[in-house]
N, CA, C and O atoms as CSV, one atom per row, in Angstrom:
chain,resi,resn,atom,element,x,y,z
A,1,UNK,N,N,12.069,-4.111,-0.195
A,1,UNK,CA,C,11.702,-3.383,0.972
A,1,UNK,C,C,12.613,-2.177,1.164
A,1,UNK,O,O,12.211,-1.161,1.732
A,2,UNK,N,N,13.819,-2.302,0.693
A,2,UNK,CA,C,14.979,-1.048,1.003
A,2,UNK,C,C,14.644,-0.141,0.490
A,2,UNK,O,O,14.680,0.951,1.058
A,3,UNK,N,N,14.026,-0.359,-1.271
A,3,UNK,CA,C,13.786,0.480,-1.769
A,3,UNK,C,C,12.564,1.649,-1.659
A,3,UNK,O,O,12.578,2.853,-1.915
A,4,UNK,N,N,11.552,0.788,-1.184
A,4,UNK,CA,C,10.517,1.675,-1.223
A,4,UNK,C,C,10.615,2.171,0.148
A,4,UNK,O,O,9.830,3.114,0.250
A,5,UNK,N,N,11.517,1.856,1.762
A,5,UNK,CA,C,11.803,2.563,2.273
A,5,UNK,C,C,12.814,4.077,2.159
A,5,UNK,O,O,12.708,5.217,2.611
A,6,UNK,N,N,13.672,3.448,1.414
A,6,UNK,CA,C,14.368,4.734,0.863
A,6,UNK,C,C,13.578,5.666,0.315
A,6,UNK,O,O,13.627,6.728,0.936
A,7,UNK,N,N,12.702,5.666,-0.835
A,7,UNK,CA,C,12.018,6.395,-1.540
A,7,UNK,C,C,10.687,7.108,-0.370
A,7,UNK,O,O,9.995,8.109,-0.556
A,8,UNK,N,N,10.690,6.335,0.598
A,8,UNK,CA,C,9.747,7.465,1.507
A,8,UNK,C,C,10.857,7.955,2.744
A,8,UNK,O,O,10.422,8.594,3.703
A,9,UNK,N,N,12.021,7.676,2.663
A,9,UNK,CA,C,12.950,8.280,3.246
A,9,UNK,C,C,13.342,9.812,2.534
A,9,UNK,O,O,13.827,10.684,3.254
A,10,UNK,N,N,13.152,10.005,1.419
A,10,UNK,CA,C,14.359,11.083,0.729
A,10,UNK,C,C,13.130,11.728,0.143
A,10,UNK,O,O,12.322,11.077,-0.519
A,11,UNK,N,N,13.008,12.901,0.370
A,11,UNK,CA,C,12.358,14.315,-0.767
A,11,UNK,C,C,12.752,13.901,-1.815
A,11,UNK,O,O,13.912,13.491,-1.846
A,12,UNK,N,N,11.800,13.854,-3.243
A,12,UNK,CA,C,12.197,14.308,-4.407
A,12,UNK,C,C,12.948,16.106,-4.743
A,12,UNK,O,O,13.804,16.534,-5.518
A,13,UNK,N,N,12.169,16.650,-3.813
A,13,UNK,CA,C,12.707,18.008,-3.531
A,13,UNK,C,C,13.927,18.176,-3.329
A,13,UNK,O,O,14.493,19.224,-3.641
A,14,UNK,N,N,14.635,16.988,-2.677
A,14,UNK,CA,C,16.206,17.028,-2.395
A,14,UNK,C,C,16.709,16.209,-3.439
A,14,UNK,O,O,17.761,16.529,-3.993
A,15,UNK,N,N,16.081,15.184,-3.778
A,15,UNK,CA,C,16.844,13.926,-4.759
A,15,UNK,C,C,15.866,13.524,-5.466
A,15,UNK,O,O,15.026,12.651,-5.245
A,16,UNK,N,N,16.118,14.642,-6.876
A,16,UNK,CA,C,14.900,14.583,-7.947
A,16,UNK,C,C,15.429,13.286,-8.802
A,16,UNK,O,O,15.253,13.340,-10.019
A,17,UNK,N,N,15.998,12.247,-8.309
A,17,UNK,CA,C,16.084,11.158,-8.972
A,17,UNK,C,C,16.098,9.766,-8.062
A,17,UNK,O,O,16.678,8.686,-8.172
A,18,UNK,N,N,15.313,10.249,-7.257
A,18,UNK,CA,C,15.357,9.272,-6.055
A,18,UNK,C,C,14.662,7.732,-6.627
A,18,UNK,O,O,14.890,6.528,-6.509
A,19,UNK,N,N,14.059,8.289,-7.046
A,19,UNK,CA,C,12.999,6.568,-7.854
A,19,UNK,C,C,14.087,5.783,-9.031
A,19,UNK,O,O,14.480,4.621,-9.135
A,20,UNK,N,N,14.236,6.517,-9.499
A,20,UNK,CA,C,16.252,6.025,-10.435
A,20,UNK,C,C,16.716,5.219,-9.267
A,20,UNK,O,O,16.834,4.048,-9.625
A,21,UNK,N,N,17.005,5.377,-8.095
A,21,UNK,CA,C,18.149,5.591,-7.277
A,21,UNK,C,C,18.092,4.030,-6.849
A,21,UNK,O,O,18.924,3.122,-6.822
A,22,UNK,N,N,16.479,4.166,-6.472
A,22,UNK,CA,C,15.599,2.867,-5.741
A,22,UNK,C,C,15.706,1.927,-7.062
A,22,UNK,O,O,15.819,0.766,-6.669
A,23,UNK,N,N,15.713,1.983,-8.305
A,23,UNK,CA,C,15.460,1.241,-9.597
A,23,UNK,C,C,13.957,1.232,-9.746
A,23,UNK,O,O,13.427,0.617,-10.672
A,24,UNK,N,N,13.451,1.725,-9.088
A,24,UNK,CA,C,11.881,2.050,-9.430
A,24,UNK,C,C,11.790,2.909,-10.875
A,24,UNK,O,O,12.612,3.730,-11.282
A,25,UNK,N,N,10.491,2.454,-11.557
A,25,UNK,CA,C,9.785,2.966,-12.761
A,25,UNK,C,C,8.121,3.261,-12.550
A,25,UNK,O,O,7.270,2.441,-12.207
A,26,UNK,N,N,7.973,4.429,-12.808
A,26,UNK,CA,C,6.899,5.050,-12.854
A,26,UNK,C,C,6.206,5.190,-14.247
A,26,UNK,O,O,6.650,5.323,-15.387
A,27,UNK,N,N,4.364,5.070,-13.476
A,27,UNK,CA,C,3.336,5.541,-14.532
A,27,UNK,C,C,2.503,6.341,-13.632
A,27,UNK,O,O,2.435,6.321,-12.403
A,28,UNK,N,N,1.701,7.260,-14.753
A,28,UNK,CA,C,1.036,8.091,-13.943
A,28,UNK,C,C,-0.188,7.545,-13.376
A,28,UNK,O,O,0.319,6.425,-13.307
A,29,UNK,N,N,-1.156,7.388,-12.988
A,29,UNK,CA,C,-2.390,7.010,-12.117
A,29,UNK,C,C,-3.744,7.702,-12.909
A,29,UNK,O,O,-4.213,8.711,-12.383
A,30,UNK,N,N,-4.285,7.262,-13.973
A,30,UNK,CA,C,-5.858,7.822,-14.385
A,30,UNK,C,C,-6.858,8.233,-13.562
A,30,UNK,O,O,-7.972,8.568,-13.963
A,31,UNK,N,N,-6.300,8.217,-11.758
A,31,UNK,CA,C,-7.149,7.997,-11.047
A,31,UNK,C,C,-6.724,9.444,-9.872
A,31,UNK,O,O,-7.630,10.029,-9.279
A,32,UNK,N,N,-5.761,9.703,-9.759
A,32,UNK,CA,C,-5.178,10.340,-8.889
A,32,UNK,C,C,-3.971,11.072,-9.214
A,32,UNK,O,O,-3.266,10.460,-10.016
A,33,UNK,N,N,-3.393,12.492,-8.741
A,33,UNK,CA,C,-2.196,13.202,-9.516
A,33,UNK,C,C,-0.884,12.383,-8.371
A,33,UNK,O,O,-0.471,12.858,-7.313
A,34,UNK,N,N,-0.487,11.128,-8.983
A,34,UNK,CA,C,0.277,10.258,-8.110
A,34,UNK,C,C,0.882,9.333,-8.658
A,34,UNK,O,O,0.081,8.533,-9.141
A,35,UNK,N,N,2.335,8.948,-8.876
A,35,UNK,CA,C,2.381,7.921,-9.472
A,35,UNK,C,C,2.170,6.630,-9.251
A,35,UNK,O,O,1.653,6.350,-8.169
A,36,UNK,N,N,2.460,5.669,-10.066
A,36,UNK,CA,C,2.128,4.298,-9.610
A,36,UNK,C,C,3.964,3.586,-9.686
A,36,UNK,O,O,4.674,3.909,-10.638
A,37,UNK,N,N,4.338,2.934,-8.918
A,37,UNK,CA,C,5.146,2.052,-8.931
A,37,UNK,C,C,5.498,0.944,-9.929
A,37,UNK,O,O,6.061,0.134,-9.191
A,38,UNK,N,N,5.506,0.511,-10.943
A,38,UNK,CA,C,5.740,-0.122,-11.237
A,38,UNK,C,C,6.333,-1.308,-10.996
A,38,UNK,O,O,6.084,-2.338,-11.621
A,39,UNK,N,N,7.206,-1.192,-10.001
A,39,UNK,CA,C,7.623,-2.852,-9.254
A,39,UNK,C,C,6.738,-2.891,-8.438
A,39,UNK,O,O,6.428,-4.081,-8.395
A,40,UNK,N,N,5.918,-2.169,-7.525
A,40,UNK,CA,C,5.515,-2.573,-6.410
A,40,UNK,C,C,3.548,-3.324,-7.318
A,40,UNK,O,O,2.880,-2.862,-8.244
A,41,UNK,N,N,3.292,-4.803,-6.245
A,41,UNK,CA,C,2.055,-4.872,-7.301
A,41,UNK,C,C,1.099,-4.784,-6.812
A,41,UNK,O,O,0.126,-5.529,-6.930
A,42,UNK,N,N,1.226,-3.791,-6.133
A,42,UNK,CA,C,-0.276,-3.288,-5.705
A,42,UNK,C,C,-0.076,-1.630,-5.144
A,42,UNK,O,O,0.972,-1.117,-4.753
A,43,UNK,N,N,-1.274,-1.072,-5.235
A,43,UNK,CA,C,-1.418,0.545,-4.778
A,43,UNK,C,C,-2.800,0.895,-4.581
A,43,UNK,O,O,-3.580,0.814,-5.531
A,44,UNK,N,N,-3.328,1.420,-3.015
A,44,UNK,CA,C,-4.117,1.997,-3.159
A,44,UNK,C,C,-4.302,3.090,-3.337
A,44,UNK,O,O,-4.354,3.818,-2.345
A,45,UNK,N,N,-4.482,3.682,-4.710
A,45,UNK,CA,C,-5.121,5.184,-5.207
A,45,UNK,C,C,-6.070,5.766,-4.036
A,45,UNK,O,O,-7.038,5.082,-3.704
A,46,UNK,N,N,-5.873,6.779,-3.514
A,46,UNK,CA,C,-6.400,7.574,-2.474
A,46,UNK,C,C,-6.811,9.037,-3.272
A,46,UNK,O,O,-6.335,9.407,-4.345
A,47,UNK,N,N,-7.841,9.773,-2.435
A,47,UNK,CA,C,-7.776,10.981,-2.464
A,47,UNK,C,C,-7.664,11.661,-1.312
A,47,UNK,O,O,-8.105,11.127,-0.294
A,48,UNK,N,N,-7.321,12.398,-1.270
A,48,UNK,CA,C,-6.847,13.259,-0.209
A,48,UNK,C,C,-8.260,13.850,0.653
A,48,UNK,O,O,-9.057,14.133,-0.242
A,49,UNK,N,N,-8.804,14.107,1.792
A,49,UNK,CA,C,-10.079,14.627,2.442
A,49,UNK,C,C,-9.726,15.405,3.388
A,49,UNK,O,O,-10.044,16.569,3.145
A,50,UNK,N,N,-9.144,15.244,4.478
A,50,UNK,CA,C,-8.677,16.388,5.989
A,50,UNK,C,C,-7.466,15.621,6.540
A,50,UNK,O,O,-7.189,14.422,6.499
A,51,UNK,N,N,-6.840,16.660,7.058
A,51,UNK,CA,C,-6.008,16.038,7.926
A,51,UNK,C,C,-6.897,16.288,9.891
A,51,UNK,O,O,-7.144,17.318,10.519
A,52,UNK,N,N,-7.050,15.238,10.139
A,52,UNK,CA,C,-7.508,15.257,11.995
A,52,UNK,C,C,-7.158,16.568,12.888
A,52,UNK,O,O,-6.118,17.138,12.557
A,53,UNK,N,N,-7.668,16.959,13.654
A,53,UNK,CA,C,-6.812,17.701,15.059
A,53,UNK,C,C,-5.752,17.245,15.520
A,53,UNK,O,O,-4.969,17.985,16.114
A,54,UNK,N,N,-5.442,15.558,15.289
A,54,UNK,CA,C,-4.741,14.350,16.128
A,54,UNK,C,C,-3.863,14.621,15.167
A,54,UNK,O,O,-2.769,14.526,15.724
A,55,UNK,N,N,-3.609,15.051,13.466
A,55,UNK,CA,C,-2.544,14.977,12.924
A,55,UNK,C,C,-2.820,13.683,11.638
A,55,UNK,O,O,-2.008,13.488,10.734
A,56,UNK,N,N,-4.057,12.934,11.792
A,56,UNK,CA,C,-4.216,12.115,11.532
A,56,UNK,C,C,-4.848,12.450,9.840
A,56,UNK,O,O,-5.729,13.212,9.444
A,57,UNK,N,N,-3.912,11.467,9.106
A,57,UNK,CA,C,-4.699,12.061,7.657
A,57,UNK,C,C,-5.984,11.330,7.245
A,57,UNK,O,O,-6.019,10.220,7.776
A,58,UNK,N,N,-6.808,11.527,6.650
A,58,UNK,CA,C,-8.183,11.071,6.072
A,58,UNK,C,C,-8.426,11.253,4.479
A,58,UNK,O,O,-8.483,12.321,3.870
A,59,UNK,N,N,-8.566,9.814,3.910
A,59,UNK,CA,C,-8.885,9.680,2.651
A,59,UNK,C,C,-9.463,8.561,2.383
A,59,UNK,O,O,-9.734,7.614,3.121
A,60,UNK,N,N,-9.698,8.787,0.880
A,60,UNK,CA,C,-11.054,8.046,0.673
A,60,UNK,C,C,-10.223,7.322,-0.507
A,60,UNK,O,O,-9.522,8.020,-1.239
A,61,UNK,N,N,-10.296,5.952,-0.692
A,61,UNK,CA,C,-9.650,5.117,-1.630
A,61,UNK,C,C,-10.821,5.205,-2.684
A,61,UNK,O,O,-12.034,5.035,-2.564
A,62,UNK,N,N,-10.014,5.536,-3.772
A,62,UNK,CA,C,-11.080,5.271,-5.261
A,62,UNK,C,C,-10.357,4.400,-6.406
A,62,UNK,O,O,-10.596,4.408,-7.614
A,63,UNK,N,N,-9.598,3.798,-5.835
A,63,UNK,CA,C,-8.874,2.876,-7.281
A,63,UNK,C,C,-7.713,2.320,-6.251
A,63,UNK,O,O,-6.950,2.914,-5.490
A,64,UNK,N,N,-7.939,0.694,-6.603
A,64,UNK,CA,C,-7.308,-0.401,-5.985
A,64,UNK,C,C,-6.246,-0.606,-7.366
A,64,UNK,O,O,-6.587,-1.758,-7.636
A,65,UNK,N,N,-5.497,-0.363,-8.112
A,65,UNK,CA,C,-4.430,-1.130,-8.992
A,65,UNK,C,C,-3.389,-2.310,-8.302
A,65,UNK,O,O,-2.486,-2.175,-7.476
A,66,UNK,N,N,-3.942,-3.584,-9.041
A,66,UNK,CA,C,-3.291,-4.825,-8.872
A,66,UNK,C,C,-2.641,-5.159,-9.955
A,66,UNK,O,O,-2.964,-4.817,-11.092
A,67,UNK,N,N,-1.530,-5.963,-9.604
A,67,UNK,CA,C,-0.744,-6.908,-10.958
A,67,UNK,C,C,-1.380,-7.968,-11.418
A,67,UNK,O,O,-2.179,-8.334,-10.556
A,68,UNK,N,N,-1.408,-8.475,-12.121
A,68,UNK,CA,C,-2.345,-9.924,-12.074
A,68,UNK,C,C,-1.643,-10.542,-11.494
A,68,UNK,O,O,-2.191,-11.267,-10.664
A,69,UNK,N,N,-0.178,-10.616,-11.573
A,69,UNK,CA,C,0.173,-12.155,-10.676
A,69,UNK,C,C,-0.052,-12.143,-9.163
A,69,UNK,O,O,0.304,-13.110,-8.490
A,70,UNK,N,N,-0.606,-11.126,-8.640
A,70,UNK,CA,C,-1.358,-11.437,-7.172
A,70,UNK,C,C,-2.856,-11.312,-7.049
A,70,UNK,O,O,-3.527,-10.965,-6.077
A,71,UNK,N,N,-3.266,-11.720,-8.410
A,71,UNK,CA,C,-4.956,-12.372,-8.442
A,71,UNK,C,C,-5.065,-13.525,-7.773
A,71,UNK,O,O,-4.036,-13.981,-7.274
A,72,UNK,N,N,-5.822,-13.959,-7.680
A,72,UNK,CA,C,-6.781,-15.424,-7.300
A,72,UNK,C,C,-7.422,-15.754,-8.130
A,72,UNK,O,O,-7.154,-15.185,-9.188
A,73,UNK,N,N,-8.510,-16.727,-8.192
A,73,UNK,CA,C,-9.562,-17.278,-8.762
A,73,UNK,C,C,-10.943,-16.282,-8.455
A,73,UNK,O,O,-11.257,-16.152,-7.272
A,74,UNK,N,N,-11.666,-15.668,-9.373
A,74,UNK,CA,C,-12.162,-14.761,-9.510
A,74,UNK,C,C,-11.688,-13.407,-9.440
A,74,UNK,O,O,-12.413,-12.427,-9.269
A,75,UNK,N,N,-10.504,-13.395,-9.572
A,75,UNK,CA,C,-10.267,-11.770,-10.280
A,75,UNK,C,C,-9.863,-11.199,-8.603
A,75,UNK,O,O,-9.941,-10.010,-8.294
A,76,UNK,N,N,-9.527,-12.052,-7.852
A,76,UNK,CA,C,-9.331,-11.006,-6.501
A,76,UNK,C,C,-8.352,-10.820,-5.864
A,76,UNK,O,O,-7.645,-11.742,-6.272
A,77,UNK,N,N,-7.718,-10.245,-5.077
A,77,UNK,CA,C,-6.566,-10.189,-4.475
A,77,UNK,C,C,-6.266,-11.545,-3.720
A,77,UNK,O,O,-7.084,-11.906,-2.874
A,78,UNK,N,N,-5.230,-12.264,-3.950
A,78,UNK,CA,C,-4.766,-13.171,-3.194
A,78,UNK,C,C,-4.194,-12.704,-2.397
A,78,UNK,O,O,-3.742,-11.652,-2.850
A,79,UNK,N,N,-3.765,-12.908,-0.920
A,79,UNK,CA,C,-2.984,-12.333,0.310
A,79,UNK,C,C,-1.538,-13.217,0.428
A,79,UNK,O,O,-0.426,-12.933,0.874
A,80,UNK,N,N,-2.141,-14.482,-0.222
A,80,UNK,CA,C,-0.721,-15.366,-0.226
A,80,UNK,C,C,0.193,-14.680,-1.369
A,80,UNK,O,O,1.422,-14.688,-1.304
A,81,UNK,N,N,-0.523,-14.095,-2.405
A,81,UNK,CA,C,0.801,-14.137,-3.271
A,81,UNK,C,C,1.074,-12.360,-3.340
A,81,UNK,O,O,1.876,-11.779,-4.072
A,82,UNK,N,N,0.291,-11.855,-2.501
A,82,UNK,CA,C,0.474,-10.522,-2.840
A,82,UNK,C,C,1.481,-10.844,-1.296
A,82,UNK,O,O,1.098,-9.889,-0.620
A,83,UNK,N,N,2.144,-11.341,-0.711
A,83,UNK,CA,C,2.969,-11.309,0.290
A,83,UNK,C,C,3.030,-9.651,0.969
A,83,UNK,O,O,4.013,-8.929,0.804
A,84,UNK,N,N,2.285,-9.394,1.439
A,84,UNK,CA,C,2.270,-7.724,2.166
A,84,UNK,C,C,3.199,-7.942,3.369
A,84,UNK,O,O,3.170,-8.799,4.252
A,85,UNK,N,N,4.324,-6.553,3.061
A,85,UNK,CA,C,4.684,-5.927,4.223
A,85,UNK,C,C,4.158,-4.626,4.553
A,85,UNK,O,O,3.806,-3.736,3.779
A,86,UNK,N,N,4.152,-4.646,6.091
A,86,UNK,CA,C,3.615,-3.559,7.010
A,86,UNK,C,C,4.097,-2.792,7.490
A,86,UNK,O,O,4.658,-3.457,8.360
A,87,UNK,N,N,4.359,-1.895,7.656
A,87,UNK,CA,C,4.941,-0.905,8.791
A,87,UNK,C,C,4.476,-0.826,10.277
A,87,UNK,O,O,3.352,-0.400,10.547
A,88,UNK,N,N,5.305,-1.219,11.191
A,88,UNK,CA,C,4.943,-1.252,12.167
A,88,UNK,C,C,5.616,-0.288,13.389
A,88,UNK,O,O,6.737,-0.497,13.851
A,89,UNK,N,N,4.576,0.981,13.894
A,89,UNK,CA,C,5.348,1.982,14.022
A,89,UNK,C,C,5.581,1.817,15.834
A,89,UNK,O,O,6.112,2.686,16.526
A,90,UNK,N,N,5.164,0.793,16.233
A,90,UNK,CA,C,5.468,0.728,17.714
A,90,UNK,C,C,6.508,0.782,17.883
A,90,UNK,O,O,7.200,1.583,18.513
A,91,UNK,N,N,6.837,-0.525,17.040
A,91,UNK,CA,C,8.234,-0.935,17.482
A,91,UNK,C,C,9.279,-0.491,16.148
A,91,UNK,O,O,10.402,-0.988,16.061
A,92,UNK,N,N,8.834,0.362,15.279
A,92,UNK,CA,C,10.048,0.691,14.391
A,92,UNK,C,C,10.651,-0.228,13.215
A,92,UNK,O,O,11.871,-0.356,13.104
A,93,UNK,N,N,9.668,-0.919,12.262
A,93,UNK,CA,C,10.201,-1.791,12.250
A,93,UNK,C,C,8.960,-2.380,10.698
A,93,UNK,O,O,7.746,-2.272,10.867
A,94,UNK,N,N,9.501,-2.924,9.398
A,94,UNK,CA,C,8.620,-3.668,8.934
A,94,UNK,C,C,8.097,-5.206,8.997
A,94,UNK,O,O,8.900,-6.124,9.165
A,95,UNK,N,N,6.568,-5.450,8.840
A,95,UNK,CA,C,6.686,-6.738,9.309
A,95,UNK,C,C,5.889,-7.670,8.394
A,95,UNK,O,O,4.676,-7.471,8.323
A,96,UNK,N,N,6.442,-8.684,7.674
A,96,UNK,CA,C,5.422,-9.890,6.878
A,96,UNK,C,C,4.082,-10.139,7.430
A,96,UNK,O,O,3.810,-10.960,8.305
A,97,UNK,N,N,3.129,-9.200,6.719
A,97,UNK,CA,C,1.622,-10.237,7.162
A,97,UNK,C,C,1.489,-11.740,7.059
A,97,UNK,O,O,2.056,-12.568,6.346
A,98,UNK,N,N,0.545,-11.832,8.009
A,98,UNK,CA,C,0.584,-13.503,8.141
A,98,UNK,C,C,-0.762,-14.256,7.538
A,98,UNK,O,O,-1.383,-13.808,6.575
A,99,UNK,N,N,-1.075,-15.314,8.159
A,99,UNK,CA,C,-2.377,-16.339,7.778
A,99,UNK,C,C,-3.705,-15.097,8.341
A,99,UNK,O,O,-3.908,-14.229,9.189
A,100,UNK,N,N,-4.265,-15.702,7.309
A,100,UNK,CA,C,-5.709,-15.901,8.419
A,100,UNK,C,C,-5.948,-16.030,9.148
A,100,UNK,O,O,-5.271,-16.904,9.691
A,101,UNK,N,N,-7.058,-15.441,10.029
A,101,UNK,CA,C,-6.755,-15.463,11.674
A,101,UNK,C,C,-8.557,-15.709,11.644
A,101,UNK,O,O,-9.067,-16.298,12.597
A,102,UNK,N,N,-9.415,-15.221,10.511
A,102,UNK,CA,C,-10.823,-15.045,10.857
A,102,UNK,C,C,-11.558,-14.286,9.630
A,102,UNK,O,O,-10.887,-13.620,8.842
A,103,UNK,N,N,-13.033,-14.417,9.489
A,103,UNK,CA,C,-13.775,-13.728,8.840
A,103,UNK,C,C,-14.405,-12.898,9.346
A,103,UNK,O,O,-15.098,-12.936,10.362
A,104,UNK,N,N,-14.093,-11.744,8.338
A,104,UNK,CA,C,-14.869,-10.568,9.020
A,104,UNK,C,C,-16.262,-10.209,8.716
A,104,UNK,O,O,-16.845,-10.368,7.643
A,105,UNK,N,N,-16.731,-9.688,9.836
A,105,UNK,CA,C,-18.229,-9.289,9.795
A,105,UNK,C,C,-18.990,-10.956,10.081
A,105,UNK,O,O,-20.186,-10.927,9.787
A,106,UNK,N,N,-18.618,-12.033,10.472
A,106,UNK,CA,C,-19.470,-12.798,10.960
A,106,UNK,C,C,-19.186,-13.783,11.669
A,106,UNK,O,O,-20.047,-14.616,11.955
A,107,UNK,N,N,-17.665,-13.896,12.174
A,107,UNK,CA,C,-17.120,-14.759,13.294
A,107,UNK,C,C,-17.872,-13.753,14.851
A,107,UNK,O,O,-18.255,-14.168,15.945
A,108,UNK,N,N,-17.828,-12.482,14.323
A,108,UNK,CA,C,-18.164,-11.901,15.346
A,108,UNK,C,C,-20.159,-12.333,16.257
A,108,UNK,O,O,-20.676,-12.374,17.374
A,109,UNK,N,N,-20.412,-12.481,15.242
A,109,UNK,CA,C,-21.796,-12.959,15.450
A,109,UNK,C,C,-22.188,-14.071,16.264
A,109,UNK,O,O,-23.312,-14.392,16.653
A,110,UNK,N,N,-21.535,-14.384,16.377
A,110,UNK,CA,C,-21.407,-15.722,17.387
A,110,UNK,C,C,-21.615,-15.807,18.785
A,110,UNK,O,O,-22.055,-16.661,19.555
A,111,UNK,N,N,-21.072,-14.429,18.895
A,111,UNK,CA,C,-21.373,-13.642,20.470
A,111,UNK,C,C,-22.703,-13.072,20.557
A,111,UNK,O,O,-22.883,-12.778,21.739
A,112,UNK,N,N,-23.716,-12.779,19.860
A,112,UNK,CA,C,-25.067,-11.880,19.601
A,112,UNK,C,C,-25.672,-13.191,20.161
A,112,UNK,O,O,-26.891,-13.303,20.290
């Protein structure tokens, strides 16, 4: 977590060896002019579309890259083993996603 906060802490512009710094190793992305992380095991490949009036950026994901060891059974992202942290900008702060809480698109139906 230090690391990949650091690395969105510091310009390469200022510290063109910042990913060294973090012990991060890079590959390039077939998908996007972006690298990929190599420790980290997962990335969503984005493209870039508008930034909002609000400031707010907008893009369109075209390439999910996973590690296998946070597959599942059928080839899919497990949430247990891909252990995601979040950024949580209320309170300043990163935070461990948790369980399951619900299915989407049809717990909601219940109310119709």
């Amino acid at each position: 977590m230090k690391e990949a906060d650091y690395v969105g802490l510091v310009s390469a512009k200022e510290v063109a060896d910042k990913m060294e710094k973090a012990g991060f190793h890079t590959t390039k992305s077939e998908f996007v002019d972006a690298p990929l992380i190599e420790e980290l095991p997962m990335a969503l490949e984005c493209k870039f579309i508008k930034v909002n009036e609000d400031g707010n950026i907008i893009g369109e994901i075209i390439n999910v890259n996973a590690d296998e060891k946070i597959l599942g059974s059928g080839g899919v992202i497990d949430t247990a083993k891909l252990d995601a942290i979040s950024y949580d900008p209320v309170n300043n702060v990163y935070v461990r996603l948790g369980e399951k809480v619900g299915n989407a698109f049809s717990d909601g139906a219940e109310l119709g």
